[in-house]
N, C-alpha and C positions, 0 to 999 in steps of 0.2 A: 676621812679628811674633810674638815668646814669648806663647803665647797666657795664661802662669803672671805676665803682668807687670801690672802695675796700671796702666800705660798701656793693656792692651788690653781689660782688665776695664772700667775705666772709658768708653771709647771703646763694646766692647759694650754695656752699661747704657744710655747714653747713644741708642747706634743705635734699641733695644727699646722706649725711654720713647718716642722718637718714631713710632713705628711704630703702637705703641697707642693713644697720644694719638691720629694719624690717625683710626683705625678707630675709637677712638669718637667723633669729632667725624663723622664722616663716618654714623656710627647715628643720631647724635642727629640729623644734619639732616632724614634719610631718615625719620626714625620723626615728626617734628615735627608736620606736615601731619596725621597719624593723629593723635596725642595732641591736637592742636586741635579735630579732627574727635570725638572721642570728650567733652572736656569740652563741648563745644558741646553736643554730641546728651545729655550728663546732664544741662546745663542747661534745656534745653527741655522734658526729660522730667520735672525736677523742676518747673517751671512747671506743666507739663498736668498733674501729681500733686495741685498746691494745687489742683485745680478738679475735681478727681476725674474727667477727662478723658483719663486713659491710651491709650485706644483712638481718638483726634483725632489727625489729621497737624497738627502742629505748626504749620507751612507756610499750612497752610488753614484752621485755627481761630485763629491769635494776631494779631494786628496789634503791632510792638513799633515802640514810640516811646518820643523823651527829651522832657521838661516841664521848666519851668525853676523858677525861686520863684515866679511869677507863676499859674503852672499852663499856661502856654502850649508850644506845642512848638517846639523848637529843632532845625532840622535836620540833614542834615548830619552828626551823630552817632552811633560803631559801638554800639548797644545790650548789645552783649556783648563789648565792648574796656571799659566801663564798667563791666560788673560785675567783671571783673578787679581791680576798685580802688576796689570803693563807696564806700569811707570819701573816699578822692580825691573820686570823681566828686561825691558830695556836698557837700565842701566848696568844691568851682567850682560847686556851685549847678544838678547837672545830675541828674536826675533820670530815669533808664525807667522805663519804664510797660511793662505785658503786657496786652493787652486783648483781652480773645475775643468771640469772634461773637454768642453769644449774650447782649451786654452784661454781663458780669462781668469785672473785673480783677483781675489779679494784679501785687501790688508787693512787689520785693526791701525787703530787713529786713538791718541789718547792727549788731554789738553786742561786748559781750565778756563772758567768763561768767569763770569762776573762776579757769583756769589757758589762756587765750587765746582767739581769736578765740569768736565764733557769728555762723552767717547763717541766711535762711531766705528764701520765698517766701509772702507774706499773700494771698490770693484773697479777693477782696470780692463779693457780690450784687450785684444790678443798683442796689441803694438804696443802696451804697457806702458802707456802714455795717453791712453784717451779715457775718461772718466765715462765708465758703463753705466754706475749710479752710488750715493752714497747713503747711509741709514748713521743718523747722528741722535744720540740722546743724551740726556743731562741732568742733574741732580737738583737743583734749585733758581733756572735761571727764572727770569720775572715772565710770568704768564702775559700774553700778548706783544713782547717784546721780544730777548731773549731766547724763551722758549720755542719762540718759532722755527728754530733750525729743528728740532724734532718734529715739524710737518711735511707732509710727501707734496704738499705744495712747495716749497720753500728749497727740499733737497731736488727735488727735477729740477732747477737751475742750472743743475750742477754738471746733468748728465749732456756729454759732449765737448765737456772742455777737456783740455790738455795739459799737463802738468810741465810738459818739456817744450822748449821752444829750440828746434833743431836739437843737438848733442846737450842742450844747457837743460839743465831743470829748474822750474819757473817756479813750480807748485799753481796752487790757484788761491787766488786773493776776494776777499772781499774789502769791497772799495765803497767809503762812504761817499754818499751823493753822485754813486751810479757806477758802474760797469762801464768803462773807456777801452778795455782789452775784453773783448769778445770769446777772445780762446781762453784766456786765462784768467780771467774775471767774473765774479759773479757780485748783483745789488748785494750792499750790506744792510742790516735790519735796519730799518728805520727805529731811532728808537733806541738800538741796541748795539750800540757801537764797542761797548766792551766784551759783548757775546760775542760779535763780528773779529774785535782782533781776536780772541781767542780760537776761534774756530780755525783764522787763517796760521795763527803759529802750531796748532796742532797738526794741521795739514804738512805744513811747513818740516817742522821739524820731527814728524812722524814717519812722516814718507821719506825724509832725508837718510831715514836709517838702513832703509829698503835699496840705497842706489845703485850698490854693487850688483846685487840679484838682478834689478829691474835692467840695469845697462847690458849684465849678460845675454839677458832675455833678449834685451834688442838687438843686440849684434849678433847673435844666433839666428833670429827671426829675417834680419838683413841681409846674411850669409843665404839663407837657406830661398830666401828670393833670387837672389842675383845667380846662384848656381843652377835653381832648378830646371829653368828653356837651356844651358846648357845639356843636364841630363837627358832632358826630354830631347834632345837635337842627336846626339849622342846615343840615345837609345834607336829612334830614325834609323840614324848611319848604321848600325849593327846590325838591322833587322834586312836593310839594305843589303848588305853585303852578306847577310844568309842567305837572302834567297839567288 
């Protein structure tokens, strides 16, 4: 065959685009496994982040489960097939939870800031109302503006507010030209004021999804104060009345 003829030019081209195609389909499937394995291991590390628990095997401090609108859990469900697609997962009404051993939770946050996506990780107390610490990131907001909610300057703000104010859930706001609620408030970006409402409607209506579980939690946690000097008095008088 004239190797100068556009029959053989074409047929070449042709042989090459398949050959490559190959070889990268054949990268991507071999590299796949790792690249799951790696966003896995950043999700779990940004988990243990929100709870300032870096040094925790993931494994043996978290318990992760899905809650439904009820606050109940629903089985059966990948925790982290789900956060692939929060905005999904929450409009089927499915909710994970991160709960660590030492009774503090941490609950994914999902939202849109200026110029697309933002997410993040909210870490609660054990009163499931005090903000332990948050890890927020995001896809394209404006570097020096924006972008600053993904700095560990910017998220300790955070850490110590309350999202309830008595029975009521407040969430926590960012408030342009300053922080006036101390509990519930944090400075909004200078700058960045359509990152800032976004961040607060993510908070807002992320955590709103959570309230059944979280309200459980508290009034369990309130029960289980107000009975226990009971027990404890009660145990007293039994040991009393053994001997």
């Amino acid at each position: 065959m004239d190797k100068n003829s556009n029959k053989y030019i074409i047929l070449y081209a042709t042989v090459m685009v398949v050959i490559v195609a190959t070889l990268l389909a054949c990268a991507a499937l071999g590299l796949q496994k790792r690249q799951y394995e790696n966003e896995l291991n950043e999700k779990k590390q940004a988990i243990l982040a929100s709870l300032s628990a870096s040094t925790e095997n993931y494994d043996e401090f978290i318990e992760a489960y899905v809650v439904d609108g009820k606050g109940e859990r629903v089985e059966g469900e990948d925790v982290f097939a789900l956060l692939n697609d929060l905005p999904g997962a929450y409009a089927a009404g499915k909710y994970p939870v991160f709960e660590a051993r030492d009774g503090r939770m941490v609950l994914p946050v999902t939202g849109r800031g200026l110029w697309g996506p933002i997410w993040g990780y909210v870490a609660l107390e054990k009163d499931m109302a005090t903000l332990a610490g948050i890890i927020m990131a995001h896809k394209g907001e404006t570097p020096g503006l924006g972008a600053e909610i993904a700095t560990p300057k910017y998220q300790a703000r955070f850490v110590g507010k309350s999202i309830f104010e008595g029975d009521d859930f407040v969430s926590v706001t960012l408030r342009k030209g300053g922080a006036k609620d101390p509990a519930h408030e944090v400075d909004a970006i200078s700058g960045g004021t359509k990152t800032s409402d976004g961040v607060t409607a993510m908070l807002r209506n992320s955590l709103g999804n959570y309230l059944p579980l979280l309200e459980a939690k508290r009034s369990a946690a309130a029960a289980e104060e107000v009975f226990e000097p009971v027990r404890e008095e009660s145990n007293d008088v039994n040991e009393g009345n053994n001997e």
